[in-house]
PyMOL Python script that loads the backbone (N, CA, C, O; Angstrom):
from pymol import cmd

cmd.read_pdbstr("""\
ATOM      1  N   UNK A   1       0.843  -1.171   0.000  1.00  0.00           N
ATOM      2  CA  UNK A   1       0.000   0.000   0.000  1.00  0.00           C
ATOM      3  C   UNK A   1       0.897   1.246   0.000  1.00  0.00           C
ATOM      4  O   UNK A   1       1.734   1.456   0.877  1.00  0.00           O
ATOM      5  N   UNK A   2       0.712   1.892  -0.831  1.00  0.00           N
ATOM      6  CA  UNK A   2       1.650   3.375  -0.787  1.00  0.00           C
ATOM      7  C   UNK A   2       0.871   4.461  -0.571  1.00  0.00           C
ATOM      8  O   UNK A   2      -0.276   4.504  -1.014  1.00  0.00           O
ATOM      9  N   UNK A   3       1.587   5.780   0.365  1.00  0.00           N
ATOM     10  CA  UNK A   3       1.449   6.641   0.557  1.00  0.00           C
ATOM     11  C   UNK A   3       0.830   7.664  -0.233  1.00  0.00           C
ATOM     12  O   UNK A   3       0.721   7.515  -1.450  1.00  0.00           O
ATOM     13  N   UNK A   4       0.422   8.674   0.347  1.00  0.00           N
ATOM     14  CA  UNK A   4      -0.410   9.839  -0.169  1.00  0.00           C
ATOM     15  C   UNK A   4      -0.271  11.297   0.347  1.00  0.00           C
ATOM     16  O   UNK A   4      -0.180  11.294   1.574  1.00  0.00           O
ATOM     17  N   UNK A   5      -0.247  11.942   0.068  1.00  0.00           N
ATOM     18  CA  UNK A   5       0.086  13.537   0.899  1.00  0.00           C
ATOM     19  C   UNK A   5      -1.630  13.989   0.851  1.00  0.00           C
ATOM     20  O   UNK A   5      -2.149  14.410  -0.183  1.00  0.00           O
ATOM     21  N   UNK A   6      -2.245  13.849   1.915  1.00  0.00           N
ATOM     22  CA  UNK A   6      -3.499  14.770   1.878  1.00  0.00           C
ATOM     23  C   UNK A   6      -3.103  16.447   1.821  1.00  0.00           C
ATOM     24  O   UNK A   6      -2.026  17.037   1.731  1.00  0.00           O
ATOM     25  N   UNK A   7      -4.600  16.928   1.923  1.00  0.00           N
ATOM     26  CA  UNK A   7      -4.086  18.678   1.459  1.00  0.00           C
ATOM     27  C   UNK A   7      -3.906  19.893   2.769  1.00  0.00           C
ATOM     28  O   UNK A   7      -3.947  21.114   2.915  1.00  0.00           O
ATOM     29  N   UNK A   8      -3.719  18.841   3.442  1.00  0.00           N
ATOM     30  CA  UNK A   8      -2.713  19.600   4.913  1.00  0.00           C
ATOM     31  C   UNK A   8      -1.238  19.999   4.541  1.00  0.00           C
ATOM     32  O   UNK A   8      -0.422  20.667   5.175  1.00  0.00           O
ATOM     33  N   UNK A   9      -1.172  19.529   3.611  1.00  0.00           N
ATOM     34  CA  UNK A   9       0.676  19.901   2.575  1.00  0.00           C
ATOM     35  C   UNK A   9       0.533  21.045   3.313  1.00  0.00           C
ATOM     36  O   UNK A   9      -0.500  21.704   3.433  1.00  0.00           O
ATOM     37  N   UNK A  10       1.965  21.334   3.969  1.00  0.00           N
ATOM     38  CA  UNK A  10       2.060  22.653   3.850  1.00  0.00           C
ATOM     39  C   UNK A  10       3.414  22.980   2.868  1.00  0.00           C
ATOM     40  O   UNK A  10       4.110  23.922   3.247  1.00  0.00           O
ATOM     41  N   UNK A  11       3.664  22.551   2.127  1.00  0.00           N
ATOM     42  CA  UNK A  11       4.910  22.406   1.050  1.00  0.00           C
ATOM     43  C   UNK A  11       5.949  22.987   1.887  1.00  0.00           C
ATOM     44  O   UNK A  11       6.487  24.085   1.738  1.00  0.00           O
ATOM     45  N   UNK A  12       6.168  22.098   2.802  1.00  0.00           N
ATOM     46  CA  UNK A  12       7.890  22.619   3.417  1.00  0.00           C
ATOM     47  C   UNK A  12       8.778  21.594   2.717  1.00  0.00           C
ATOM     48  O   UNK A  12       9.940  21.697   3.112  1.00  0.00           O
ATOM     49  N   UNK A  13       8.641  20.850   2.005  1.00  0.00           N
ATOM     50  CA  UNK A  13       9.596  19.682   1.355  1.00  0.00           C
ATOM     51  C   UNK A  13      10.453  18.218   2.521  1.00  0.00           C
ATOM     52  O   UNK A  13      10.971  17.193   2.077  1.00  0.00           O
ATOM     53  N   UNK A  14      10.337  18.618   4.026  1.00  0.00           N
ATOM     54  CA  UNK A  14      10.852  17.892   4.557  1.00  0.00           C
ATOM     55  C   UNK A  14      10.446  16.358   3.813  1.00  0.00           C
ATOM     56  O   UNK A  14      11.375  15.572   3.622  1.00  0.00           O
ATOM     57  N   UNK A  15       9.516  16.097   3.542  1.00  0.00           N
ATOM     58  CA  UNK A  15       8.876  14.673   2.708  1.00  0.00           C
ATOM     59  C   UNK A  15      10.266  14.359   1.954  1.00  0.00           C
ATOM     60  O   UNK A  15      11.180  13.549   2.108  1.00  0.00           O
ATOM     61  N   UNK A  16       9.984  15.345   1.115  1.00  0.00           N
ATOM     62  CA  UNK A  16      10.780  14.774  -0.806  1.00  0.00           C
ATOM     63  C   UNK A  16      12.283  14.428  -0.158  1.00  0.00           C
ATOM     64  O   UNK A  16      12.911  13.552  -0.752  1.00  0.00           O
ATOM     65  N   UNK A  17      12.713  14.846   0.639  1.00  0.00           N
ATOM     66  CA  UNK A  17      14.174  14.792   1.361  1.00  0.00           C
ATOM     67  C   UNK A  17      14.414  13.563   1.747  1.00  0.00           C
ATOM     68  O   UNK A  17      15.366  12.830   1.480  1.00  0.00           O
ATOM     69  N   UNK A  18      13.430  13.377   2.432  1.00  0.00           N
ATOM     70  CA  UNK A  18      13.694  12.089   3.584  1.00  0.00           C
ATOM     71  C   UNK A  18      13.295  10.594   2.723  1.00  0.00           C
ATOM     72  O   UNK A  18      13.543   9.443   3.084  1.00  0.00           O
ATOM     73  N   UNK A  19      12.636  11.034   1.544  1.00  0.00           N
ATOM     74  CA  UNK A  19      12.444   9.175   0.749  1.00  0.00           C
ATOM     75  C   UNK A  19      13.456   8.327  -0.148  1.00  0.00           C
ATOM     76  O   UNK A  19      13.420   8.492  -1.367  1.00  0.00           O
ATOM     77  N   UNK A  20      14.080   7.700   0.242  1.00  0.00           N
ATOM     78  CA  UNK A  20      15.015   6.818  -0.019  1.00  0.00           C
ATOM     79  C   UNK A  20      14.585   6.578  -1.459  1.00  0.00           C
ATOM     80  O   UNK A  20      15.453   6.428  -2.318  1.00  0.00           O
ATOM     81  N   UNK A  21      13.309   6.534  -1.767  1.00  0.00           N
ATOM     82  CA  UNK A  21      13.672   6.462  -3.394  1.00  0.00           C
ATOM     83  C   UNK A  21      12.797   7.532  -4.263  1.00  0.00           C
ATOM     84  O   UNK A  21      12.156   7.332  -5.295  1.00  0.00           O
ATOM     85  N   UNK A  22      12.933   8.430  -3.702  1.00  0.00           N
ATOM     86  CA  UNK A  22      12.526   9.900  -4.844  1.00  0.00           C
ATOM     87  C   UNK A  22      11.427  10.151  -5.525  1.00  0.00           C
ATOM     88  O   UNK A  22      11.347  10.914  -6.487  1.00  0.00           O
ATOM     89  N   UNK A  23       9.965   9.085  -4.714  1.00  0.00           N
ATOM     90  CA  UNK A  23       9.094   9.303  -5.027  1.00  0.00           C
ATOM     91  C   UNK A  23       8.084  10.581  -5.121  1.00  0.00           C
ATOM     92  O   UNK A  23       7.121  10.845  -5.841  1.00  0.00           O
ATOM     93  N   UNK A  24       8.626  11.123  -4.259  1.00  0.00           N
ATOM     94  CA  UNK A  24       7.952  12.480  -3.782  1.00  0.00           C
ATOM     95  C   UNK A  24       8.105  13.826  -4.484  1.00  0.00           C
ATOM     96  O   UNK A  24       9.190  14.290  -4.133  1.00  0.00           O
ATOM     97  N   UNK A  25       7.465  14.670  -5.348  1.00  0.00           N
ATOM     98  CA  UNK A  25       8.192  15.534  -5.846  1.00  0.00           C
ATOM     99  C   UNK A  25       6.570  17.173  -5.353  1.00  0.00           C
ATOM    100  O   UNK A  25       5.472  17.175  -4.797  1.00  0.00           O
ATOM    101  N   UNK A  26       7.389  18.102  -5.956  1.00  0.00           N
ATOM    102  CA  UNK A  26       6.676  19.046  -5.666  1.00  0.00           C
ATOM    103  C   UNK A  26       5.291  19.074  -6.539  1.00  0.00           C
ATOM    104  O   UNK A  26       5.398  18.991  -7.762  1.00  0.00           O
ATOM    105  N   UNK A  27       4.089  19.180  -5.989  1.00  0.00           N
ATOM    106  CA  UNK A  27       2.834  19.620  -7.248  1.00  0.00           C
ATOM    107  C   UNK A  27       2.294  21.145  -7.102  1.00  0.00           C
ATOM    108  O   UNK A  27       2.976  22.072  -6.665  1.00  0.00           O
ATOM    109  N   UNK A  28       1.286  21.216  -7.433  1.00  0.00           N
ATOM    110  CA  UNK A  28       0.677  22.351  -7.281  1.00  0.00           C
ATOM    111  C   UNK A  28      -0.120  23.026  -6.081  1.00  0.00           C
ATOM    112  O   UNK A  28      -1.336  23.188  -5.978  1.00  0.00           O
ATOM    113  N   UNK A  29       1.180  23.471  -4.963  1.00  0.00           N
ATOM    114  CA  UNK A  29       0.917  23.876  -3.426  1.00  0.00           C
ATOM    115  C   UNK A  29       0.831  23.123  -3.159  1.00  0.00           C
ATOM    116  O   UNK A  29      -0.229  23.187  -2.536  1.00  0.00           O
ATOM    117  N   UNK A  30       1.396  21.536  -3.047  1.00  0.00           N
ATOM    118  CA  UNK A  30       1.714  20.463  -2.209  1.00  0.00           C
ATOM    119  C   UNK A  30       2.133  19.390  -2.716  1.00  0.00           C
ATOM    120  O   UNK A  30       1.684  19.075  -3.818  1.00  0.00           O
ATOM    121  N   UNK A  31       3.129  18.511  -2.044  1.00  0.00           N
ATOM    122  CA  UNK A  31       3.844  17.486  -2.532  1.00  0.00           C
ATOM    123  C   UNK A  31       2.980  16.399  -3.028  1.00  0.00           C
ATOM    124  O   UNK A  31       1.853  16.350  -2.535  1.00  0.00           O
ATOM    125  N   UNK A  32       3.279  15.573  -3.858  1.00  0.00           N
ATOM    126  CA  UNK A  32       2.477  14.308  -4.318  1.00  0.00           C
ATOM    127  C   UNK A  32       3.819  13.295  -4.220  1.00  0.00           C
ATOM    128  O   UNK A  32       5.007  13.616  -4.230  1.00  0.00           O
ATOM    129  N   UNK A  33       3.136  11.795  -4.110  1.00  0.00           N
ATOM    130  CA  UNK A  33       3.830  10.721  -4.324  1.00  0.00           C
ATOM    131  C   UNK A  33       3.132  10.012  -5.715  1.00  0.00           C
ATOM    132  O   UNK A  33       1.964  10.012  -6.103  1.00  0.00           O
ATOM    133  N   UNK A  34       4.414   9.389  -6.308  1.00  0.00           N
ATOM    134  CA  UNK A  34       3.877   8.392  -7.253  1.00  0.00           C
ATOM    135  C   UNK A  34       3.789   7.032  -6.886  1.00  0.00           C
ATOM    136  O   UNK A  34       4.766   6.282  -6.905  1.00  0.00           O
ATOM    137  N   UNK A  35       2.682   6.697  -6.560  1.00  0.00           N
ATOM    138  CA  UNK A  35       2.037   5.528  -6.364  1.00  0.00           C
ATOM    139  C   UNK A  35       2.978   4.174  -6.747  1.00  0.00           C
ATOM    140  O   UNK A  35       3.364   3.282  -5.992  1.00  0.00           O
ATOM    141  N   UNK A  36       3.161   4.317  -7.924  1.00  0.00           N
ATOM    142  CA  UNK A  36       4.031   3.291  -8.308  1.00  0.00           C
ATOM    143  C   UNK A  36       5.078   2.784  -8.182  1.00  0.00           C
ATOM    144  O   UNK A  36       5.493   1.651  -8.426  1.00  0.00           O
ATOM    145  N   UNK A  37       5.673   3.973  -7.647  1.00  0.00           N
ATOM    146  CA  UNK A  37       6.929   3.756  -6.947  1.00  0.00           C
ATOM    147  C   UNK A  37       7.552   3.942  -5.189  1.00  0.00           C
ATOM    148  O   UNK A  37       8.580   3.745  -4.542  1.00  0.00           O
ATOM    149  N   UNK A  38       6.303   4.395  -5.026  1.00  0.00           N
ATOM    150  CA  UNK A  38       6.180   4.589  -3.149  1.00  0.00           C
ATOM    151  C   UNK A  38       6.687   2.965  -2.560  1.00  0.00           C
ATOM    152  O   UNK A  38       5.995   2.011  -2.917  1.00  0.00           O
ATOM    153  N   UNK A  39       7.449   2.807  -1.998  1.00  0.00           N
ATOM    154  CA  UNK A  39       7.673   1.570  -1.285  1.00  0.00           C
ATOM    155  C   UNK A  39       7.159   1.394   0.051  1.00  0.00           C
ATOM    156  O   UNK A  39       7.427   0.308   0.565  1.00  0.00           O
ATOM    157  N   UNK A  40       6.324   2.400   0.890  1.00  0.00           N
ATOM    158  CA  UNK A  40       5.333   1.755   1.884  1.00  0.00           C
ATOM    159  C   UNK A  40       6.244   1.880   2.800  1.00  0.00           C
ATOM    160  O   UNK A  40       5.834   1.223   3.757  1.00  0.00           O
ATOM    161  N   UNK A  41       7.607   2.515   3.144  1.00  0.00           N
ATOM    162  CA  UNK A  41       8.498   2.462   4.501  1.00  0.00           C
ATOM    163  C   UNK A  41       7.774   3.829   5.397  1.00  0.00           C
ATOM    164  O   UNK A  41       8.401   4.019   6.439  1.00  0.00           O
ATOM    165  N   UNK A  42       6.952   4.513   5.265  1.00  0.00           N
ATOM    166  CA  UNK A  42       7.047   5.702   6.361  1.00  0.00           C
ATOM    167  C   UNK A  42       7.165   6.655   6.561  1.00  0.00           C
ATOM    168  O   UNK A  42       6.405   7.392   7.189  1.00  0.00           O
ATOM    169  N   UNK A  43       9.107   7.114   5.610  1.00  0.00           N
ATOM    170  CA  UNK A  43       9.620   7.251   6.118  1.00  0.00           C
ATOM    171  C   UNK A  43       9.252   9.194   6.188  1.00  0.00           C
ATOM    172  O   UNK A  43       9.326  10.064   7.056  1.00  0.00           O
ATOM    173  N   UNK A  44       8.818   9.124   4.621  1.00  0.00           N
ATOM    174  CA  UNK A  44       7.689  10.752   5.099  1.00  0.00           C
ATOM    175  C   UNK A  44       7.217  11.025   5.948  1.00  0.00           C
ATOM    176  O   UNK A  44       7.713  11.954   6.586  1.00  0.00           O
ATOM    177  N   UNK A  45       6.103  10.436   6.397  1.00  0.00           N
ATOM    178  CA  UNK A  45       4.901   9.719   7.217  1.00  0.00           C
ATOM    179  C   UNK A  45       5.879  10.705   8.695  1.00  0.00           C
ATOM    180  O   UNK A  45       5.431  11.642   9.357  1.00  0.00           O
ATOM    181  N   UNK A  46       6.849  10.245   8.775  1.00  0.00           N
ATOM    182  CA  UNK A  46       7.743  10.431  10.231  1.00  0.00           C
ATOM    183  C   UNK A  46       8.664  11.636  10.379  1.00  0.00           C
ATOM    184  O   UNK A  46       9.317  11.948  11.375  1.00  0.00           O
ATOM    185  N   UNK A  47       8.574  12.412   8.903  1.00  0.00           N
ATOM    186  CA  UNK A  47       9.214  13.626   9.423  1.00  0.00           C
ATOM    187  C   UNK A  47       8.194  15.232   9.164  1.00  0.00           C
ATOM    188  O   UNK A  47       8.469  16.430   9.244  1.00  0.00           O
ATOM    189  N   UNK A  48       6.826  14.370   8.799  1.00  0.00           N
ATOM    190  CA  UNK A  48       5.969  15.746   8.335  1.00  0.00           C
ATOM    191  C   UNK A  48       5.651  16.257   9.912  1.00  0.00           C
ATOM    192  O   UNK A  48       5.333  15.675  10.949  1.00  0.00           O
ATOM    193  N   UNK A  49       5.900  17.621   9.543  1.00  0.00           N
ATOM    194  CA  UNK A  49       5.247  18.268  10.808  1.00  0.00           C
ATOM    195  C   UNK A  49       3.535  18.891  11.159  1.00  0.00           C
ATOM    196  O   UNK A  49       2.994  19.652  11.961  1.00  0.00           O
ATOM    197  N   UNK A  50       3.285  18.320  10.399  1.00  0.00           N
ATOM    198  CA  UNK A  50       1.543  18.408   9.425  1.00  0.00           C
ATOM    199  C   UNK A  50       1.335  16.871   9.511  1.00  0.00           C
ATOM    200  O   UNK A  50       0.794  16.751  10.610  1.00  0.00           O
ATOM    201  N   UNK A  51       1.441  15.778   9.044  1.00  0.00           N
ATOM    202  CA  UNK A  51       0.721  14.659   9.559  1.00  0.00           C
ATOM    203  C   UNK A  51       0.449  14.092   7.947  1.00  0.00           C
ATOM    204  O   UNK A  51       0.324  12.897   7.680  1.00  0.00           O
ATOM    205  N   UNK A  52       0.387  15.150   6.983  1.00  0.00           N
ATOM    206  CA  UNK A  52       0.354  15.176   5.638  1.00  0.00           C
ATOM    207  C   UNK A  52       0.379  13.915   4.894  1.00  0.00           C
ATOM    208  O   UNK A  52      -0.536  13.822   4.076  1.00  0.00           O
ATOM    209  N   UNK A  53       1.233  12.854   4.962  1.00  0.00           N
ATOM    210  CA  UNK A  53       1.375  11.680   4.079  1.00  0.00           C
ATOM    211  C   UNK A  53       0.605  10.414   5.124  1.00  0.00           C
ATOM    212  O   UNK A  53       0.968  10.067   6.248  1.00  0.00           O
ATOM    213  N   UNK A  54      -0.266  10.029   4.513  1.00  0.00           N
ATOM    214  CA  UNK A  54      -0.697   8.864   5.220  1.00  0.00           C
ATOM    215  C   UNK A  54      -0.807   7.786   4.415  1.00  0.00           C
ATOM    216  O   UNK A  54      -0.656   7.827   3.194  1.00  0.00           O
ATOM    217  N   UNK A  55      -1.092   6.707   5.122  1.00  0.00           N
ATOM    218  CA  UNK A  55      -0.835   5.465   4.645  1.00  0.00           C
ATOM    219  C   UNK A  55      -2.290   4.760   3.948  1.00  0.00           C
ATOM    220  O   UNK A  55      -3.253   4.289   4.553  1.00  0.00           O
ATOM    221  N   UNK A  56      -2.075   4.873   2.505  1.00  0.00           N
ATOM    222  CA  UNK A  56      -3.909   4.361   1.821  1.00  0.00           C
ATOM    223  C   UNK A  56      -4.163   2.854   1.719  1.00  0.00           C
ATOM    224  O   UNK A  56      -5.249   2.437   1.314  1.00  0.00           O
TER     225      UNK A  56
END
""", "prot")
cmd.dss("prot")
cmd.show_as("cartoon", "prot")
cmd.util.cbc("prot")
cmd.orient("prot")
């Protein structure tokens, strides 16, 4: 199951930083993940200060 950024984004980028494989990139006033390549570790999930990426 991979991750999602609901629209609590507050586009500080801590996300796109912290994912080991570069799923995360900037969209329009808030980060998105690509599904297809999200590997399900977290590791977003654990540094948003917003709560932003949850697990679908």
């Amino acid at each position: 199951m991979a991750y999602k950024i609901l629209d609590t984004c507050v586009n500080c980028g801590a996300c796109e930083a912290e994912c080991p494989v570069s799923c995360i990139s900037a969209g329009d006033g808030l980060y998105v993940i690509d599904e297809s390549t999200c590997i399900d570790c977290g590791a977003c999930a654990s540094v948003c200060p917003v709560e932003a990426p949850q697990a679908q």
